[in-house]
Residue frames relative to the residue before (quaternion, step in Angstrom):
aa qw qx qy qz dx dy dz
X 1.0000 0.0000 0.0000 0.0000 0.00 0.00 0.00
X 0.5414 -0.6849 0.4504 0.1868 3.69 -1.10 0.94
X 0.5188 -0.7080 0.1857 0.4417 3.54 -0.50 0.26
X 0.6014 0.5965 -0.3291 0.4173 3.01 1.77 -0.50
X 0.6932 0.5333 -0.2958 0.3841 3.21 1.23 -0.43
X 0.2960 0.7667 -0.1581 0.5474 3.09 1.99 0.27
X 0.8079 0.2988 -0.1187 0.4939 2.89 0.74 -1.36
X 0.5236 0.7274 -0.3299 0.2966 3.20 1.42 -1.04
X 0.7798 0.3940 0.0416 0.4847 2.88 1.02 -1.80
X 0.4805 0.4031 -0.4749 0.6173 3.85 1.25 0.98
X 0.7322 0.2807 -0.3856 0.4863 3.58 0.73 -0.50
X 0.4957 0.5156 -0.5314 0.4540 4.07 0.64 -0.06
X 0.7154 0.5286 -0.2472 0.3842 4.16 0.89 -0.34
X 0.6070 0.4192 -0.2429 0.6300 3.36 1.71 0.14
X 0.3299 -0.6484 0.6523 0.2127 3.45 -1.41 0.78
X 0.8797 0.0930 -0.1863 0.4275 3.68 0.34 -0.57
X 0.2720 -0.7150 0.6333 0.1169 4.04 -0.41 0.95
X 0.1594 -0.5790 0.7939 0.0953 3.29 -1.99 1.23
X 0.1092 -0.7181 0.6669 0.1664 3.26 -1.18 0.91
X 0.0340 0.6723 -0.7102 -0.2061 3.86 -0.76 0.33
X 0.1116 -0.6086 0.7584 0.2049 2.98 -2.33 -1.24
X 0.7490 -0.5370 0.3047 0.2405 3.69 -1.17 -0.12
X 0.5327 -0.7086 0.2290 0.4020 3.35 -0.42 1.04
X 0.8548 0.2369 -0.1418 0.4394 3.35 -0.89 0.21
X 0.3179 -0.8645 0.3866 0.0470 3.20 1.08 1.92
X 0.2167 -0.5787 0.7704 0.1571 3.57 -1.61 0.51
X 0.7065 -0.3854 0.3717 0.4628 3.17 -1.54 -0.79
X 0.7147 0.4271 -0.2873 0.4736 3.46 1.22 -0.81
X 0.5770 0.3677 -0.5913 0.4268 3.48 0.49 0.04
X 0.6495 0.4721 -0.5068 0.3137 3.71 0.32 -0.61
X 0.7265 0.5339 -0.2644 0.3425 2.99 0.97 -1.26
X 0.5875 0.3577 -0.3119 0.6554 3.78 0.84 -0.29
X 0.6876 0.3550 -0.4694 0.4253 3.97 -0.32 0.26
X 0.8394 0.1589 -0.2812 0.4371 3.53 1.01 -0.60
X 0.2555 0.7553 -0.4262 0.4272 3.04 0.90 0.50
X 0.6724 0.4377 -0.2373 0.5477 3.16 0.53 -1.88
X 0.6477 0.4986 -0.3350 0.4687 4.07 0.42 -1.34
X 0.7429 0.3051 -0.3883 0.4518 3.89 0.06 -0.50
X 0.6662 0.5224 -0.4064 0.3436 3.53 0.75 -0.57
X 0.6346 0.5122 -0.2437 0.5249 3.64 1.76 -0.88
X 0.3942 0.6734 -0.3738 0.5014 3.38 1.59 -0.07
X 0.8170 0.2258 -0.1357 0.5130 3.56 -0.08 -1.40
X 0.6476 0.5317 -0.4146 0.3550 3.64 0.46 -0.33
X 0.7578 0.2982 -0.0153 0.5801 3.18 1.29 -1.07
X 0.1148 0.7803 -0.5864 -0.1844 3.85 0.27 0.10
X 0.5110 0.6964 -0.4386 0.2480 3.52 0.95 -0.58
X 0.5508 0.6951 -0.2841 0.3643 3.43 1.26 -1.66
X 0.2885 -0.6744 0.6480 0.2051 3.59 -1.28 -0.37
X 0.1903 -0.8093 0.5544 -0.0390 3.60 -0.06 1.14
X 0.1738 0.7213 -0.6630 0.0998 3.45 -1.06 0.44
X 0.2324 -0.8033 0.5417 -0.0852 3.46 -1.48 1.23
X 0.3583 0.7894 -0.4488 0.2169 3.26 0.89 1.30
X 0.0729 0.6117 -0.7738 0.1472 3.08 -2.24 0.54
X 0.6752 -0.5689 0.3430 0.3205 3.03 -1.45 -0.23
X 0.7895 -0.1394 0.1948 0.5651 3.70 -0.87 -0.74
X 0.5588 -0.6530 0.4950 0.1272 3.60 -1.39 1.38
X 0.1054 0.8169 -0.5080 -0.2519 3.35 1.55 -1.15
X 0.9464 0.0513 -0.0227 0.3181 3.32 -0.59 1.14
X 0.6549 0.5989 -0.0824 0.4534 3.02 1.98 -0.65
X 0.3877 0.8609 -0.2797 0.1742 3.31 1.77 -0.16
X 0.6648 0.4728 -0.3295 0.4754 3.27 1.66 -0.50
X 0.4101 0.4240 -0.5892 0.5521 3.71 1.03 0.59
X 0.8650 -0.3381 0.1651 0.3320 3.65 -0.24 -1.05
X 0.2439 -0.7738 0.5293 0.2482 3.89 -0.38 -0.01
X 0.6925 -0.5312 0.4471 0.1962 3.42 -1.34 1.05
X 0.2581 -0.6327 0.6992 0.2103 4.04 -1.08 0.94
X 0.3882 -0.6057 0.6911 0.0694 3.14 -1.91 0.92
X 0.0678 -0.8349 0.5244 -0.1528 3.13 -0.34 1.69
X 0.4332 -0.7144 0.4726 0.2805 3.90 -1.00 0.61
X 0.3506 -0.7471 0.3123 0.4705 3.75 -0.18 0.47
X 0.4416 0.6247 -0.5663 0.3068 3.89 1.00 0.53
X 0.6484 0.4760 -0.4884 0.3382 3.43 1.07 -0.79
X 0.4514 0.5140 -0.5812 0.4407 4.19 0.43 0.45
X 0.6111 0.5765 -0.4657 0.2782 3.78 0.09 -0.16
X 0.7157 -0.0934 -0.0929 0.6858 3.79 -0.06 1.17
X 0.4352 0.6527 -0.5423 0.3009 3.67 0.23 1.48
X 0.1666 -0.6994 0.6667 0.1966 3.19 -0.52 0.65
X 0.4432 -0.6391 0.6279 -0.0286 3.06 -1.48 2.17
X 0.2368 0.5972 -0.7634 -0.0672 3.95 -1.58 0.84
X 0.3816 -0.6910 0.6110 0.0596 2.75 -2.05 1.29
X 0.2541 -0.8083 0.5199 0.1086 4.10 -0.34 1.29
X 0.8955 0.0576 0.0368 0.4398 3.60 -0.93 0.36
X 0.8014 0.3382 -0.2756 0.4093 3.86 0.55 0.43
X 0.4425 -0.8009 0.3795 0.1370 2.94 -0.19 2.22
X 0.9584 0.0143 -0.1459 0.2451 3.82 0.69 -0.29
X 0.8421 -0.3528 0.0828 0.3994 3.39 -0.40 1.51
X 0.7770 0.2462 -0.1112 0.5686 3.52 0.65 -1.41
X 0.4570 0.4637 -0.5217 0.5513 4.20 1.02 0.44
X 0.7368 0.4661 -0.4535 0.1850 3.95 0.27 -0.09
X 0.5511 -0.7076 0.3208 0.3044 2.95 -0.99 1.27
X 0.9016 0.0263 -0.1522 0.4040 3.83 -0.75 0.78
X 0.3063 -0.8921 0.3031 0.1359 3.27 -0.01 1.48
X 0.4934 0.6234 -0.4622 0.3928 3.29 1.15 0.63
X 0.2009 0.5598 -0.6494 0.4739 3.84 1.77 1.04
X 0.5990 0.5915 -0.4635 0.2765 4.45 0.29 -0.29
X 0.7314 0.5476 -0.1448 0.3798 3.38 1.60 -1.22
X 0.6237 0.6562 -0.3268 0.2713 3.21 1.53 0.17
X 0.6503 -0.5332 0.2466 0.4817 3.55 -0.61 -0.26
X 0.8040 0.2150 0.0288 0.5536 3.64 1.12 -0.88
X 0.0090 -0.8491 0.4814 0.2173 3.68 -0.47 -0.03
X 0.1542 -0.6911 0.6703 0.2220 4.11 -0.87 0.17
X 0.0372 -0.6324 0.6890 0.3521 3.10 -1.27 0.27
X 0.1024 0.7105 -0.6626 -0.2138 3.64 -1.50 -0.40
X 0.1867 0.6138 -0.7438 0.1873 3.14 -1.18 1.03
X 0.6175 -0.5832 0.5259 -0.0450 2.43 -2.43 -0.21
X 0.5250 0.6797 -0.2250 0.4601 2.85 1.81 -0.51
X 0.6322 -0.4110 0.4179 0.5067 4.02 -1.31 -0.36
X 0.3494 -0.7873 0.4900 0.1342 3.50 -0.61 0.61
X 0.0024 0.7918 -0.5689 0.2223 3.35 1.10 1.53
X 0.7922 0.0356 -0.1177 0.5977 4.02 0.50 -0.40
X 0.0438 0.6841 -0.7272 0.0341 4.00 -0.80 1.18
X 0.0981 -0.7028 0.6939 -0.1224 2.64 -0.42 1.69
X 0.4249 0.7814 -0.3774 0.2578 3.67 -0.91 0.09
X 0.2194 -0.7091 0.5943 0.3096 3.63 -0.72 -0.41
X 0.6686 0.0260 -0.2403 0.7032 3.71 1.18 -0.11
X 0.0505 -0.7670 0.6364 0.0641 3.32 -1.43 0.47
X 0.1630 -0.6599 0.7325 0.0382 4.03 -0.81 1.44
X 0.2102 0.6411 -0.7062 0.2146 4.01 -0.74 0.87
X 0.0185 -0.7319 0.6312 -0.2561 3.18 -0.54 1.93
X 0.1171 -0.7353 0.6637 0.0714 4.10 0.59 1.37
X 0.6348 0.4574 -0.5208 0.3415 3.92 0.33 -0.41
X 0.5709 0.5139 -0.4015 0.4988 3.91 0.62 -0.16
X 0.6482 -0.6489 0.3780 0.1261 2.41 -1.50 1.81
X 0.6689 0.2344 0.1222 0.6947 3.62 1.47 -1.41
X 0.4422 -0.5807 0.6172 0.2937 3.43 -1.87 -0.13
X 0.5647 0.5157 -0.4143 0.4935 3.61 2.01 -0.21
X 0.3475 0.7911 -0.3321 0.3783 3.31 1.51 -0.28
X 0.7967 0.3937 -0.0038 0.4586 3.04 0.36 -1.62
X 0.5815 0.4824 -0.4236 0.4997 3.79 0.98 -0.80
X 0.4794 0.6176 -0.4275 0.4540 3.82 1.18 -1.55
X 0.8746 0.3873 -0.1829 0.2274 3.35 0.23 -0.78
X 0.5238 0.6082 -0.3102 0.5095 2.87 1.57 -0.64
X 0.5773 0.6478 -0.2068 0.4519 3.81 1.54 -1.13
X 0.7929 0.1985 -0.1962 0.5417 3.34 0.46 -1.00
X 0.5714 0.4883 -0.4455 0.4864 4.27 0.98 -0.03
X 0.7769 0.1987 -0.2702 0.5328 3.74 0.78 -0.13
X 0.5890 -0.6731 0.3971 0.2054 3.59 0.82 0.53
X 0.2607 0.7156 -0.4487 0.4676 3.68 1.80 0.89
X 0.5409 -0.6986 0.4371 0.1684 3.24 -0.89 1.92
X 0.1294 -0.8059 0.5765 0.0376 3.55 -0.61 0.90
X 0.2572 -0.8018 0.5271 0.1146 3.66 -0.25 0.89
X 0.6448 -0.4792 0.3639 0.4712 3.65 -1.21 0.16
X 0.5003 0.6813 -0.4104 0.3422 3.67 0.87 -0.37
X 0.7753 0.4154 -0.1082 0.4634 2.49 0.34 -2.01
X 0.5476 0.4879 -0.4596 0.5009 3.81 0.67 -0.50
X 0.8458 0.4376 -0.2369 0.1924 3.40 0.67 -0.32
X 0.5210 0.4744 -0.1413 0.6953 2.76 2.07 -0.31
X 0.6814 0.3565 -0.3324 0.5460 3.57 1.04 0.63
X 0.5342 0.3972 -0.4413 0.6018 3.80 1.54 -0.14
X 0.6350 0.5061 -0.3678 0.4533 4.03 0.76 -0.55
X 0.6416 0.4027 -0.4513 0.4717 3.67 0.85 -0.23
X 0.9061 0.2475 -0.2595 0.2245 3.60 0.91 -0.18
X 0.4339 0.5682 -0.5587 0.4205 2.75 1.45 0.80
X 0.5970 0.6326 -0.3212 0.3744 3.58 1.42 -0.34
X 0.6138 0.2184 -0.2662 0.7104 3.78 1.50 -0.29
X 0.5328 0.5157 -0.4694 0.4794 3.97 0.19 0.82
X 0.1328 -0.6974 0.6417 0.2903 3.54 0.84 -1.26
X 0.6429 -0.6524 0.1820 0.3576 3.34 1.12 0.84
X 0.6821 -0.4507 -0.0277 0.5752 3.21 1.08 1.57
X 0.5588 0.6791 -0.4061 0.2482 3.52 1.41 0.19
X 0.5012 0.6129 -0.3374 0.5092 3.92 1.21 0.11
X 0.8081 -0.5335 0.1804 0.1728 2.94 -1.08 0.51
X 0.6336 0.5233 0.0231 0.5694 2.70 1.24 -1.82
X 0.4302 0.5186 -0.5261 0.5189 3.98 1.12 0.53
X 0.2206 -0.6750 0.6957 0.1078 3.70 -1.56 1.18
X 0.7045 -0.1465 0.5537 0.4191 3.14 -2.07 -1.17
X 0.7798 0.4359 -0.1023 0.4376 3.37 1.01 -1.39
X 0.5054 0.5850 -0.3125 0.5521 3.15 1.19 -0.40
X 0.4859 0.6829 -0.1759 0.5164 3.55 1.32 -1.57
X 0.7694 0.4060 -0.0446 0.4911 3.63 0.03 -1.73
X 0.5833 0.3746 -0.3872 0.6078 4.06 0.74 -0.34
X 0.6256 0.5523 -0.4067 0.3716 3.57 0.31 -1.08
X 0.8696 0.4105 -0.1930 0.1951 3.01 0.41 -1.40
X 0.4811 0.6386 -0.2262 0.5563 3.05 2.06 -0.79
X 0.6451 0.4339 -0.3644 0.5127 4.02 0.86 -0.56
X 0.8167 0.2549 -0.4085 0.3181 3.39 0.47 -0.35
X 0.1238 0.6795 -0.5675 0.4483 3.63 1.24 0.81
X 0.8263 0.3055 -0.3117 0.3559 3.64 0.32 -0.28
X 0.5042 -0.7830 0.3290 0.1562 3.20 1.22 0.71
X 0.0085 0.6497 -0.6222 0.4367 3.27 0.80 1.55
X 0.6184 -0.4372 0.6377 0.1407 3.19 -2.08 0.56
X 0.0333 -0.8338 0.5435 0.0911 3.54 0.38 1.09
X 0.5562 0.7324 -0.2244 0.3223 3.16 1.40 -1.22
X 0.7600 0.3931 -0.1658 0.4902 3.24 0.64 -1.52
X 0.5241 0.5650 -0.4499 0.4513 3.66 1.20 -0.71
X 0.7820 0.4617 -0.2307 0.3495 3.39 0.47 -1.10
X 0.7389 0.4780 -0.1943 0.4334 3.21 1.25 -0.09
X 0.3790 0.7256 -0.2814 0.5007 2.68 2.44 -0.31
X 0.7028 0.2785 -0.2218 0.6158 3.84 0.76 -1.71
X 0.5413 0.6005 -0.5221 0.2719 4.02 0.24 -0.07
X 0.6781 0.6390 -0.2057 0.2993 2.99 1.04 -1.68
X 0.1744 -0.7701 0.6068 0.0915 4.00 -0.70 1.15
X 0.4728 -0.4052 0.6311 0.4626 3.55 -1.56 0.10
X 0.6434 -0.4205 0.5813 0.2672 3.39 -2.15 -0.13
X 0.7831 0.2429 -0.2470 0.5166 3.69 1.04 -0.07
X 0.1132 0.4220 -0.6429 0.6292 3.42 1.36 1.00
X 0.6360 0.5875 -0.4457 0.2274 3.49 -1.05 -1.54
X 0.8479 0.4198 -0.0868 0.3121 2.89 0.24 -1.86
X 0.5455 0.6318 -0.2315 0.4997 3.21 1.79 -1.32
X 0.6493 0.5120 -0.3474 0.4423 3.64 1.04 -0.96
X 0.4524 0.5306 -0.4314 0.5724 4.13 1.03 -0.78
X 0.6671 0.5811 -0.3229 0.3362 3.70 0.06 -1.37
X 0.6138 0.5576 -0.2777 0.4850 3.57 1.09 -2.08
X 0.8756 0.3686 -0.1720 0.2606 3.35 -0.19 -1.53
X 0.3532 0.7202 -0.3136 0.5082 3.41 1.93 -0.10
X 0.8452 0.3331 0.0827 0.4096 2.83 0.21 -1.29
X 0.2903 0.7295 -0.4978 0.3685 3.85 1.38 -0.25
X 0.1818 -0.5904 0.7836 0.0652 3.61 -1.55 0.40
X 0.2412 0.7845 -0.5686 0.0556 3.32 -1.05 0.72
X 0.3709 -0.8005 0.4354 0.1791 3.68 -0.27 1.20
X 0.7891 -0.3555 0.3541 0.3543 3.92 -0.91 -0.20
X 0.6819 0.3486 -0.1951 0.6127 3.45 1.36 -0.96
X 0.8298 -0.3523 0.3341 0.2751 3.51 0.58 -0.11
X 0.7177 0.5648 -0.1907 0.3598 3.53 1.42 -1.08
X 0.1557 0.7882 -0.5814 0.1284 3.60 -0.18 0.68
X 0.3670 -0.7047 0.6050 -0.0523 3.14 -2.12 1.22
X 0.0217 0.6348 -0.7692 -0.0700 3.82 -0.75 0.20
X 0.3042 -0.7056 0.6380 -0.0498 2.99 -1.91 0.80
X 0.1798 0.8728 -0.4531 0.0257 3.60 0.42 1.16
X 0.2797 -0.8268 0.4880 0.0025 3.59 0.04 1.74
X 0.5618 -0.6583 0.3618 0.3466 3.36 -0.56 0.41
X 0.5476 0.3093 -0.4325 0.6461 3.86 0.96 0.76
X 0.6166 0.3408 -0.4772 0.5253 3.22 0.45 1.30
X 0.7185 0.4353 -0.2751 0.4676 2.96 0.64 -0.49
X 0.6619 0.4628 -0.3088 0.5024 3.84 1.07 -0.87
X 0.6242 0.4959 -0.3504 0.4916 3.63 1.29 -0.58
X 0.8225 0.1632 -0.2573 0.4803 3.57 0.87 0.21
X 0.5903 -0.7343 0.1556 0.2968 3.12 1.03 1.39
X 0.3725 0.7641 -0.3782 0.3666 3.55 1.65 0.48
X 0.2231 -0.7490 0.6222 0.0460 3.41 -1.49 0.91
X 0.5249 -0.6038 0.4032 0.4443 3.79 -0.53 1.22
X 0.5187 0.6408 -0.3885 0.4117 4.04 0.23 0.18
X 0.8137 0.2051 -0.1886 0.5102 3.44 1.67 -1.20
X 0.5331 0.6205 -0.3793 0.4324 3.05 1.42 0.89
X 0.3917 0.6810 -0.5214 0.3330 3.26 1.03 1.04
X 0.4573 0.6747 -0.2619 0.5168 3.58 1.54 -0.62
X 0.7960 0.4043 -0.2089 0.3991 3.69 0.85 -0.70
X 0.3390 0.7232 -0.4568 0.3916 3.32 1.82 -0.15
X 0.8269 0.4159 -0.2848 0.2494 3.70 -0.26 -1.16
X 0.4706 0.7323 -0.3351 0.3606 2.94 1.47 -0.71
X 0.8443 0.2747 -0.3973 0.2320 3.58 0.43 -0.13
X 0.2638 0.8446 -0.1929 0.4240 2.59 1.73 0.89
X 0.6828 0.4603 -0.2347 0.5165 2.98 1.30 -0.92
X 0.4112 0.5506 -0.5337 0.4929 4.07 1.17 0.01
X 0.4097 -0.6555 0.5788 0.2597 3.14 -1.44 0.83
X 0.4763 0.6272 -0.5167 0.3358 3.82 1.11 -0.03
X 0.7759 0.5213 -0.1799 0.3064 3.06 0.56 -1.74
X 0.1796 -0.7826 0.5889 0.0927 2.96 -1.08 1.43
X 0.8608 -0.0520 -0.0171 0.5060 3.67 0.84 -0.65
X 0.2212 -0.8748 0.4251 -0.0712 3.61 -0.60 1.06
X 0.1431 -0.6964 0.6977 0.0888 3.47 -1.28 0.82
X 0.1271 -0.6279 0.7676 0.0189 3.51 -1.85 0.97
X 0.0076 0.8447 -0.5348 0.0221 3.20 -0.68 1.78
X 0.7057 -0.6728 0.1802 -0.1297 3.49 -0.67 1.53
X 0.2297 0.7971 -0.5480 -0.1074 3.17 1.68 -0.78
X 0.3732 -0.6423 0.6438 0.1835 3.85 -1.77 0.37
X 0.5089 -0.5348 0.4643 0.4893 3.67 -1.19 -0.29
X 0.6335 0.6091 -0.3366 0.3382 3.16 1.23 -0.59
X 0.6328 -0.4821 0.3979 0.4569 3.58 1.44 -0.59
X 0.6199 0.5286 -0.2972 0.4981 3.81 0.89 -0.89
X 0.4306 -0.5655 0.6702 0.2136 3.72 -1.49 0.09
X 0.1237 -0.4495 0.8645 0.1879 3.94 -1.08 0.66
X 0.3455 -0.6595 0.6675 -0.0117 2.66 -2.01 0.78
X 0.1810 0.8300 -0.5276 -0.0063 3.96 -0.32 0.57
X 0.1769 -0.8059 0.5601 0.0748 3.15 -0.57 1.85
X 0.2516 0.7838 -0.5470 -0.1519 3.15 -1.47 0.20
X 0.4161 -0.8027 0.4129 0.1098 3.73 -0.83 0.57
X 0.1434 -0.7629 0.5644 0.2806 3.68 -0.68 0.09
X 0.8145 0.2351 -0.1348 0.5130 3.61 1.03 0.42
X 0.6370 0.5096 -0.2279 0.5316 3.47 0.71 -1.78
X 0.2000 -0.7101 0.5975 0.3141 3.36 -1.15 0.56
X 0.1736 -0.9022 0.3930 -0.0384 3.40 -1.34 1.04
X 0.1832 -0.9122 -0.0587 -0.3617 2.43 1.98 0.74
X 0.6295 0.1267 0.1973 0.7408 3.09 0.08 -2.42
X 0.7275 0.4576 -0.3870 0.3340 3.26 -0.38 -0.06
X 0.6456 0.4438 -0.3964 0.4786 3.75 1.37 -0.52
X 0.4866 0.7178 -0.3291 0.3737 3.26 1.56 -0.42
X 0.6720 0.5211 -0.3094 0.4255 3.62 1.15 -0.83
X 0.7125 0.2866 -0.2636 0.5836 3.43 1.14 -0.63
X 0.7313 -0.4684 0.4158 0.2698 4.02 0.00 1.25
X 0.5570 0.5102 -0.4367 0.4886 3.21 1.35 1.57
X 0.0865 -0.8131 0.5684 0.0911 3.40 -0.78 -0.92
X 0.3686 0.7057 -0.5536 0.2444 4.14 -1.66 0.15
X 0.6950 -0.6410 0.2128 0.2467 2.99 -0.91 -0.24
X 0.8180 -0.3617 0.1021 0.4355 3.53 -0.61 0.66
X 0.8342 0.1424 -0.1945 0.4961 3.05 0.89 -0.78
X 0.8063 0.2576 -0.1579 0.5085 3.54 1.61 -0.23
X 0.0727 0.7757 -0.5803 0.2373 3.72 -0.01 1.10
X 0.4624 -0.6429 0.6088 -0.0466 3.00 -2.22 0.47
X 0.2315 0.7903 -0.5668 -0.0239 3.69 -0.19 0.40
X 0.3490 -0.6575 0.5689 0.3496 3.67 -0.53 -0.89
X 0.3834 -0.7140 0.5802 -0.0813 3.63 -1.86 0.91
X 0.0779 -0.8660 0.4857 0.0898 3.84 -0.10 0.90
X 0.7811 -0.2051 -0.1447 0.5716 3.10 1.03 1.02
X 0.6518 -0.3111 0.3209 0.6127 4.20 -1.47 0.20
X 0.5153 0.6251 -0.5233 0.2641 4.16 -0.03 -0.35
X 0.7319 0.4128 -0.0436 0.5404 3.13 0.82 -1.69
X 0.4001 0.4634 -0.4534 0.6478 4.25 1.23 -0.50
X 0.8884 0.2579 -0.1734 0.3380 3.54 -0.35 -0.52
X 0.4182 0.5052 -0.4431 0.6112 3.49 1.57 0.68
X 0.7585 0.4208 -0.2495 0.4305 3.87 0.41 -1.05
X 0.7265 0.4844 -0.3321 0.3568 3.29 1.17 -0.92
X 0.5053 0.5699 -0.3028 0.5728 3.44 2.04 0.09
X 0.6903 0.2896 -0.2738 0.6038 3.43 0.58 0.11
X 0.3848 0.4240 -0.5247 0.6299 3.82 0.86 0.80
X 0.6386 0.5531 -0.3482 0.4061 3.55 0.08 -1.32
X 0.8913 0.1812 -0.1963 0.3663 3.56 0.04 -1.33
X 0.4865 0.6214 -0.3881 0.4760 3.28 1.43 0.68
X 0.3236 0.6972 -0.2150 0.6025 3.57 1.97 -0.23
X 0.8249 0.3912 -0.1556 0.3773 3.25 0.06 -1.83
X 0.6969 0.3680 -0.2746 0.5509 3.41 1.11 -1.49
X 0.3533 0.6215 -0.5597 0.4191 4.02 0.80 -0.48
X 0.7819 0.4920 -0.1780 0.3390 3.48 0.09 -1.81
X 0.7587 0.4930 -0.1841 0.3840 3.25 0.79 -0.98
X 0.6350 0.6142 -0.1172 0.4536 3.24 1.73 -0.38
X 0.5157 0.7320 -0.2157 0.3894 3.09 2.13 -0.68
């Protein structure tokens, strides 16, 4: 039996389905958690479906989150979309159910689960649901076609990353057959506030960038209150050093209210990866996430970007 058929047939054994995904949603986790829920929606109306987690930040016009009681986990069979480890999932009452899937996309450093579909060759985790939909013949509604082409142009950068195929290509193209508003979707996740904007002048000011390529910004929270910005709308400012033709691999560092740094690596080569992994993070090779307990440690990682730069270079 295949995995999707696998799955098919653990979720055809449950009357009510939790769907989760990972805190602090992109487009593809929304888009591959509800996605998956509208597609188990029409295929199944009998079923009970539910999409929960926490706040969308910003993301509400893909979808918003059902408010569930914590009896309705009791003989549920729990799936978990797009979040590679256990303690990144968003509400921990995915523990109280009866079963768990994971699917995702990420490195499978923690398979947790009782069934697990971890496919790193996929482009997305909406990727993969797309696929799970049209390989087992699970009705896919205009919604869902939309909230599953929005999870991947949102973990593509719209086919511009690496990790975009032929196949990637071929899902895309088959979702919009359903005639959704590609346009507006795409203009929907494109679209910034006026003090993003401003923050972005602020970013590129203020870049560091060494000889090999490696550069850092540091947004502290008197930056961030002086331009009226909340670590949620600073996900829009990641790529951005990216677009210098110097820069080969980069950190955006965060300050929290709490005091800590989020940490957002990314790379145009070096893998970086293992390295978010040392500081209680993790993703993929070329894009990942760790965290920072204060500018000491920003300035411990952004040295070990550097000599990943250097040997990058030397290897060429």
């Amino acid at each position: 039996m295949t995995i999707t058929a696998e799955i098919v047939a653990m979720i055809k054994q449950y009357d009510r389905i939790m769907i989760h995904r990972h805190m602090r949603p992109d487009p593809d986790a929304l888009g591959s958690q509800c996605g998956l829920a509208e597609i188990l929606r029409a295929t199944f109306p009998e079923k009970e479906i539910y999409q929960v987690g926490g706040p969308v930040e910003g993301l509400a016009f893909l979808a918003e989150m059902d408010q569930v009681a914590d009896e309705l986990y009791e003989g549920a069979l729990v799936i978990v979309t797009d979040t590679a480890n256990a303690p990144r999932i968003s509400d921990e009452r995915y523990k109280l159910g009866d079963k768990l899937i994971k699917i995702d996309h990420h490195p499978n450093d923690d398979p947790y689960g009782d069934l697990l579909w971890v496919n790193t060759e996929a482009s997305s985790c909406s990727e993969i649901i797309a696929d799970l939909a049209f390989t087992e013949g699970l009705v896919v509604t205009k919604n869902a076609a939309r909230l599953l082409y929005g999870g991947i142009i949102g973990d593509t950068g719209r086919f511009l990353y690496p990790a975009t195929t032929s196949h990637t290509l071929q899902v895309a193209a088959q979702l919009l057959d359903y005639q959704f508003d590609a346009a507006k979707l795409n203009r929907e996740i494109d679209q910034i506030s006026l003090e993003v904007a401003k923050l972005s002048g602020y970013l590129y000011q203020n870049l560091q960038i060494d000889e090999n390529g490696a550069s850092y910004v540091i947004l502290d929270q008197a930056i961030l209150n002086k331009y009226g910005i909340k670590d949620s709308d600073t996900a829009a400012l990641v790529p951005l050093p990216g677009t210098i033709d110097v820069v080969l691999a980069w950190a955006v560092f965060v300050e929290q209210p709490e005091g800590y740094y989020r940490v957002r690596l990314r790379s145009k080569g070096p893998v970086i990866n293992e390295l978010a992994k040392q500081y209680h993070g993790g993703g993929h090779p070329l894009a990942s996430g760790a965290n920072a307990k204060d500018q000491a440690m920003c300035q411990e990682i952004y040295h070990k970007i550097q000599t990943l730069c250097e040997n990058y270079r030397g290897n060429e």
